[in-house]
N, C-alpha and C positions, 0 to 999 in steps of 0.2 A: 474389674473383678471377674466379670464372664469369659473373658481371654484369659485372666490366671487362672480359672478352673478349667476352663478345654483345653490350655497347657497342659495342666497336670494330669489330664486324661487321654493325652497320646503318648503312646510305649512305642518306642524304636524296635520298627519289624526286621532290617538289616542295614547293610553296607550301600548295597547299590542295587538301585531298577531301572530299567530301560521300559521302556513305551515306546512302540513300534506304530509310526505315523504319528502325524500333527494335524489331521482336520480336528474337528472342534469336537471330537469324542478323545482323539490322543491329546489336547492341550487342558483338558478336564481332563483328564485320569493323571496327566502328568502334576496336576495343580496337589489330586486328591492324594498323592503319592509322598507329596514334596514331605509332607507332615511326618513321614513315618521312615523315610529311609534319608541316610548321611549326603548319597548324590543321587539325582535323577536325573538318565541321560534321555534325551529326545530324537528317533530318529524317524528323517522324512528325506525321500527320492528326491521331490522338487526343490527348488531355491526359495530359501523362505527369506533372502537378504533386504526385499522390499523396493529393488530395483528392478525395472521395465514396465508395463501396463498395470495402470491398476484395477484388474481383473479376474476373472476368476484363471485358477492354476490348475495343471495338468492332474493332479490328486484328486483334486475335486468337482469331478466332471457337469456338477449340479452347479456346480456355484454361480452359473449365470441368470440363473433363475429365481423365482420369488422363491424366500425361505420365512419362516416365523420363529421365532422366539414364542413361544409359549408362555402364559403365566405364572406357572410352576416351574418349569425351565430358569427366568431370566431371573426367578425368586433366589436360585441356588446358585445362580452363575453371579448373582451379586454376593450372599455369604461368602463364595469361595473368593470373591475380587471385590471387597467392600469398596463402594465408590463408581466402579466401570459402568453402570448405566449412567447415571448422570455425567461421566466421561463421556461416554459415547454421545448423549444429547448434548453434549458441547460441542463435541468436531462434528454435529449434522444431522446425528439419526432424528426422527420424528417419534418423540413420543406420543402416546395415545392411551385412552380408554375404554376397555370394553364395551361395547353397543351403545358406547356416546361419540367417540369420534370414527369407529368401523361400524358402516354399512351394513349388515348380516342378511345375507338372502340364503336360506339353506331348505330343501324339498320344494322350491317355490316359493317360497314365504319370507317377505321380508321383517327381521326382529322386528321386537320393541325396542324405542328407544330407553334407559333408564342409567343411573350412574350403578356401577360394578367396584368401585374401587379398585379394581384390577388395572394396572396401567401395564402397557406394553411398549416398546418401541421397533417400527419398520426400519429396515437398512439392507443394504446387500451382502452377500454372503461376507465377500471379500471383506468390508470394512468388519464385520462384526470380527472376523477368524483374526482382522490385522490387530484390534484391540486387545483382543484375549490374546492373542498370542505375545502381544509386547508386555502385560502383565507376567505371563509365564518366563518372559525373560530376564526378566526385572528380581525370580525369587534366584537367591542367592546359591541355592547346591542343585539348580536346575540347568543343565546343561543342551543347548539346540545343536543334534548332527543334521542340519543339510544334504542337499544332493549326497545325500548317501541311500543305497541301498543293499537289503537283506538279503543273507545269501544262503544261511542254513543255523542253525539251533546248537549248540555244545551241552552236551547232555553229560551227567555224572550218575553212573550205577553202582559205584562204590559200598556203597551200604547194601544194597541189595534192592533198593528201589530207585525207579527212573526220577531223573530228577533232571529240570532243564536248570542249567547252571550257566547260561548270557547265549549270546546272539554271534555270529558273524557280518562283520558288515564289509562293503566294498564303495567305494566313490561311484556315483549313478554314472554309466557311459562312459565309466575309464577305465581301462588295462591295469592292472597292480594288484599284488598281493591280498587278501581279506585279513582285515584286521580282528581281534578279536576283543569281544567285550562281555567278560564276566560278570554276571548278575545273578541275587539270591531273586530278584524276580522278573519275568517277560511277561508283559501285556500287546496285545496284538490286538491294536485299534485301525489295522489295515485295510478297512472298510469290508467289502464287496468278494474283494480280491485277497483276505487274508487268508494267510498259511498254517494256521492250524491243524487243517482239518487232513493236509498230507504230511503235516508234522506227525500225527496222530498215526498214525497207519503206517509212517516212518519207524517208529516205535514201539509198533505191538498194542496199541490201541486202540477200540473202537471208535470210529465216527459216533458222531451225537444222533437221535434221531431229529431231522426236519418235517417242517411244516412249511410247503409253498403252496401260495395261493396267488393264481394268474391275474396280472391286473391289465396289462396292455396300456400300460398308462404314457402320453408321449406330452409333451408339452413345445412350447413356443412363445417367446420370450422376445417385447422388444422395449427399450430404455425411449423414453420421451418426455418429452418437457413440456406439458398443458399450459394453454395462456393464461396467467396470471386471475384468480377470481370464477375461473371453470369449473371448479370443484368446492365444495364444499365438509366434504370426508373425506380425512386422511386416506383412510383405507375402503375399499369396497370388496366384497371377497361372496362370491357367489358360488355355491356348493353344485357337487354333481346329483344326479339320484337316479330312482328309476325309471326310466325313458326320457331319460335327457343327461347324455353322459359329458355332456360339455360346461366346464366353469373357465372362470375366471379371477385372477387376483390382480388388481389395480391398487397398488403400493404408493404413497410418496416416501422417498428415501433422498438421502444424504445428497450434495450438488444440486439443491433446485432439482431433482430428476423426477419424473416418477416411471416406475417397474411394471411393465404390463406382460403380464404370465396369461396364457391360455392353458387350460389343461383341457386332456381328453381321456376321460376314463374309457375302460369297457374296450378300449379296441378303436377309439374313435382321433382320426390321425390331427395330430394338429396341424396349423397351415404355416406353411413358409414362404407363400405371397401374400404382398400386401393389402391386396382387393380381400382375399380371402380372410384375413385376419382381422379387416374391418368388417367384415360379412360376419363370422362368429360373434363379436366383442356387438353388433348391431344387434344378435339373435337371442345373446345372454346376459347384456345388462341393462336397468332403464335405460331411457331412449336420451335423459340430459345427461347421464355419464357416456354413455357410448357419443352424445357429440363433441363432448370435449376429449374423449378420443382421440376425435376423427379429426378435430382442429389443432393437433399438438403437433412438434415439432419432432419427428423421430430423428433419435439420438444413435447411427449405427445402422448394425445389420441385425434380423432378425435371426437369434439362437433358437434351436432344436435341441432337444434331449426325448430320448424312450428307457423306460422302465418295464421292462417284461412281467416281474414278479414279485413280491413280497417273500420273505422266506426268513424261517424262525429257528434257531439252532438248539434245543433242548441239552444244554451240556447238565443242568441240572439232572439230570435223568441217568445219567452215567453214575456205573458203582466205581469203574477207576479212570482217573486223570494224572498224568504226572504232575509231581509238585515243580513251585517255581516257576508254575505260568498260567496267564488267565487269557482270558478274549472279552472284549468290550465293544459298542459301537456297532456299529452296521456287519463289523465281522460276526458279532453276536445277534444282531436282529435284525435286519432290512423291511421297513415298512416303504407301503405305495405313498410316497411322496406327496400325493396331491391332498393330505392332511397336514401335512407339514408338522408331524411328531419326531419327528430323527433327533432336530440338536435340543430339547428335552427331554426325551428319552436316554442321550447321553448326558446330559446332566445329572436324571437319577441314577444312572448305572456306577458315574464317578462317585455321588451320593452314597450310595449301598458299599461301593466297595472302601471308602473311608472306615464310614459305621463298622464295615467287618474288621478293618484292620486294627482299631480301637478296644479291641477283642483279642488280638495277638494272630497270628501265623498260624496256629495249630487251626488242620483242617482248613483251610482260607479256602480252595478252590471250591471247595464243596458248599461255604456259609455263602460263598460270592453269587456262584451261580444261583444259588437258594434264592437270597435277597433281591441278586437283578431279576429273576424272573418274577417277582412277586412285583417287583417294580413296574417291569413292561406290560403286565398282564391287562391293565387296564386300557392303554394304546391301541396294544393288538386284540383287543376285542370290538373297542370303537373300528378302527379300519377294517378289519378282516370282517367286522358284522356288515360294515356298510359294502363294504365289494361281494361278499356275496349275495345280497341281495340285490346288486346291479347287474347281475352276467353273471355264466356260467363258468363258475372256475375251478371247475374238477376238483372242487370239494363240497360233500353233500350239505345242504343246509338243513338243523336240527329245529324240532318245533319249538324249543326254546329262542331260536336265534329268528325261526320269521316270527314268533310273538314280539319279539323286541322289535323287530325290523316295521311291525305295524304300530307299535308304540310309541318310536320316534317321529314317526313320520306323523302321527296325529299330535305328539308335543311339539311338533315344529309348526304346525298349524296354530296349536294355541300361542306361541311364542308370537305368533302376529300380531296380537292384542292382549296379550298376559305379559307384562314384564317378567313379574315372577319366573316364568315358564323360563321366557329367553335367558333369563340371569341361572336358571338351572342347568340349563342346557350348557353355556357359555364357559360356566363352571366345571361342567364332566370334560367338557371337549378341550380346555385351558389346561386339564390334567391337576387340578386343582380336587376336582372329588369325583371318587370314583363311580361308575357307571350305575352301580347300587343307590348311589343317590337319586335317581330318577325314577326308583319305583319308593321316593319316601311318599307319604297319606299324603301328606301338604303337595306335591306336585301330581302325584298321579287324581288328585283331586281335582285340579286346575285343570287336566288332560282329560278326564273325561266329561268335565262340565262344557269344556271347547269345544 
């Protein structure tokens, strides 16, 4: 009966949409889309045929590194794919429980332990993108362009307003004509590196205004196999803060493996020797996880990755946009990483922009931007509060934000012996409830009794 009523409450937006990229913000948008338009075409540069390593691909330059599925996040990504978590803990991933089977060390302090009801599951980028992505194949007027890439925008002023009308595409690295593909909508989930924003300027449009905030953030990543019974948490995930810009995330994921992620906030380089990376992993976690560390079998070489910045697009803020196209995904918002918001952040974003479409077309770019931003807002306030309070990142900090920045840091104190507290806390940062929940009577009670 609840699927014949959210039947009847989708209205065909048009003919055909294209979603520009397939990391796991273009395979959620292409999901959210599927509902509303006759074909949705999918294009991405790399080879997503599922043949040679199975590791992270050229797109998604992170993908070697620990990622999180958020609470909220894996909550939408199951609605949109009813079934694929418990898929996925079939072929490997490691389910788990908030601050019962994860470790929590965050300002120094490690949680309480208590049940949360929240379950999650760790895996690597790669397996989770190949899951969802074999679901996105599986829907019937969702079409995958591979090794293809974008080459320019077909635009229609016929009416008298700018109207992007499909995409150009070309084969990634071959010689040949661009083909062309007509669409009443383009999304550009092209991370990092999307083209909007010279689309924009192409056309007689202002840029959006941004918000970057300097994170310096590098990380180091190596896959190994702890002996059997050396662990007792799935996951261990130890936070950065102020004067101590060094964490770590200790993952068990899929193969018998587990993920050992160093990050290095604030400017602080991670190491790409081994002495070295047993030196941090020594400096930043108890002393029985860091020996079973130091006694695992590395699996490989040790990956590098840096992140200079965080950086926030305000398209909401714009009076004109041409119709016929959106941006989603990291092209839309780039957070510092070492919170691991990005692929629930795109999951609300695919979220917000369903809900709008269920509303019809009229005005879409304008309700879209509106709703994702209301969505992200909570995100980019947890990371952008916590990095400004760790270093200077040329942007000034308001006395609202050090009041909070002294407030966490005494509820993470009390989270050491409040359950209560941790399960609050656990909840903001899961993207489960927003930031406002931490100044409710029953918590900030708890916080200052601690």
């Amino acid at each position: 009966m609840v699927r014949r009523r959210e039947a009847m409450m989708i209205r065909r937006a048009g003919k055909h949409a294209v979603v520009l990229g397939a990391g796991m913000g273009g395979l959620l948008t292409a999901r959210a889309l599927a509902d509303f338009y006759d074909r949705v075409t999918l294009v991405e540069r790399d080879d997503l045929s599922g043949e040679g390593p199975d590791g992270p691909r050229r797109g998604v330059p992170q993908g070697f590194h620990a990622h999180a599925l958020l609470p909220r996040g894996l909550r939408i990504i199951e609605e949109l794919f009813p079934g694929v978590t418990e898929e996925m803990v079939a072929a490997g991933a490691v389910a788990y429980e908030m601050i019962v089977h994860l470790r929590m060390i965050m300002g120094g302090h490690e949680f309480a332990r208590t049940p949360t009801g929240e379950r999650g599951i760790s895996a690597t980028r790669p397996f989770l993108e190949r899951h969802v992505l074999g679901r996105v194949r599986a829907l019937p007027t969702v079409t995958v362009r591979d090794r293809s890439q974008v080459t320019g925008l077909m635009t229609d002023d016929s009416s008298g307003t700018a109207r992007v009308a499909g995409v150009r595409i070309a084969a990634a690295g071959r010689a040949g004509a661009d083909e062309e593909l007509p669409a009443d909508l383009v999304v550009d989930v092209m991370g990092r590196g999307g083209r909007t924003l010279a689309w924009l300027e192409t056309m007689g449009f202002e840029r959006p205004e941004e918000e970057v905030v300097k994170v310096e953030v590098s990380y180091a990543t190596w896959y190994l196999r702890l002996p059997e019974g050396s662990m007792k948490d799935r996951l261990v995930l130890v936070g950065t803060y102020p004067g101590q810009p060094k964490g770590v995330a200790l993952c068990q994921v899929e193969g018998d493996r587990w993920l050992a992620t160093l990050g290095g906030n604030a400017g602080a380089p991670a190491p790409a020797d081994p002495a070295d990376f047993f030196a941090w992993v020594d400096e930043v976690v108890p002393a029985e996880v860091a020996a079973a560390v130091r006694a695992a079998e590395p699996l490989g070489e040790i990956g590098l990755a840096r992140i200079p910045a965080s950086v926030r697009r305000h398209y909401e803020r714009l009076t004109r946009f041409p119709e016929g196209l959106l941006v989603a995904g990291d092209a839309l918002c780039n957070f510092n990483p070492i919170y691991g918001q990005g692929m629930s952040v795109a999951a609300l974003e695919a979220s917000a922009m369903r809900e709008c479409l269920r509303e019809g077309t009229e005005g879409l770019a304008r309700r879209y931007f509106t709703a994702a931003a209301k969505a992200l807002d909570p995100a980019w306030q947890l990371s952008t509060g916590a990095d400004l309070a760790a270093r200077d990142t040329g942007v000034p900090m308001t006395p609202q934000a050090r009041f909070m920045d002294a407030y966490v840091r005494r509820l993470q104190r009390a989270a050491s012996h409040d359950a209560e507290a941790a399960v609050a806390f656990t909840r903001v940062t899961g993207l489960l409830d927003p930031p406002s929940a931490l100044m409710r009577p029953s918590v900030m009670w708890r916080v200052l009794r601690g």
